[in-house]
C-alpha positions in Angstrom: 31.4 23.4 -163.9 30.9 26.1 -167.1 27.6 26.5 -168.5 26.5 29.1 -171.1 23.0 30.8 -171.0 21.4 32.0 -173.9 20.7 35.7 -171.3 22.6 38.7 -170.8 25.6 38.7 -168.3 23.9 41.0 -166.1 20.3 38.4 -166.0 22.5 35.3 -165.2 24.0 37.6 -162.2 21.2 38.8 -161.2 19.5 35.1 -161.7 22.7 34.3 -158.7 22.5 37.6 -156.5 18.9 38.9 -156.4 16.3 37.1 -154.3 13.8 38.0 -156.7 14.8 36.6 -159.7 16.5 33.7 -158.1 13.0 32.4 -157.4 12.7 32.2 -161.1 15.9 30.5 -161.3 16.8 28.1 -158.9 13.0 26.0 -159.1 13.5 23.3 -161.3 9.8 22.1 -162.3 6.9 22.8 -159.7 9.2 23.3 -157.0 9.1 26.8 -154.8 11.4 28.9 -153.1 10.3 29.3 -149.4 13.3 31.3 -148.0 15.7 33.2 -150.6 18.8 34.8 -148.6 21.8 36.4 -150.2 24.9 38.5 -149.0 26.5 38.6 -152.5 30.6 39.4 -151.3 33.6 37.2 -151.2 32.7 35.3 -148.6 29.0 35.9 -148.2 26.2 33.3 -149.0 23.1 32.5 -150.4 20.5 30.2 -148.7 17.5 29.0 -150.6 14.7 26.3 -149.2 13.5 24.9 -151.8 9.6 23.2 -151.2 8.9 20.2 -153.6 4.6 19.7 -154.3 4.7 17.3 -151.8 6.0 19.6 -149.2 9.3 18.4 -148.7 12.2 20.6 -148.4 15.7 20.4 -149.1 18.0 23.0 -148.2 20.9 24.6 -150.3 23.7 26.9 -149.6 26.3 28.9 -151.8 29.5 30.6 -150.0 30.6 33.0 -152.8 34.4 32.7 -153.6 34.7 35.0 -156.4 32.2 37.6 -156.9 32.7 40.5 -160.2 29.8 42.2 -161.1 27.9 41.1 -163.9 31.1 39.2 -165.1 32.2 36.5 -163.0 30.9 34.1 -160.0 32.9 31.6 -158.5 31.2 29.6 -155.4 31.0 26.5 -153.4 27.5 24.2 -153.5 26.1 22.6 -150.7 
């Protein structure tokens, strides 16, 4: 998948690396962020729980393939 976003390289790498600003990010609508892990390396991951209104959670996890500071991410979803 290739999407372009109208923010600097380095905020749409910091939108998939830093905890903080991935809790911006990653909540489509009213949903939350409970838990925000990342070990941004080749190999490393990022966990997020995300919490819908209702309280229901679903899990997500990203195992960085590819990582180039504020250039280039390539990673697995699931």
């Amino acid at each position: 998948m290739k999407h372009t976003f109208n923010a600097s390289p380095q905020r749409v790498y910091q939108a998939w690396t830093d905890p903080k600003i991935m809790r911006e990010f990653m909540c489509p609508g009213e949903v939350t962020l409970s838990q925000v892990e990342a070990d941004v390396r080749v190999g490393g991951s990022f966990r997020i729980v995300m919490v819908q209104p209702d309280g229901e959670e679903f899990v997500a996890r990203v195992i960085y393939r590819e990582v180039v500071a504020n250039e280039r991410i390539v990673c697995t979803w699931s």
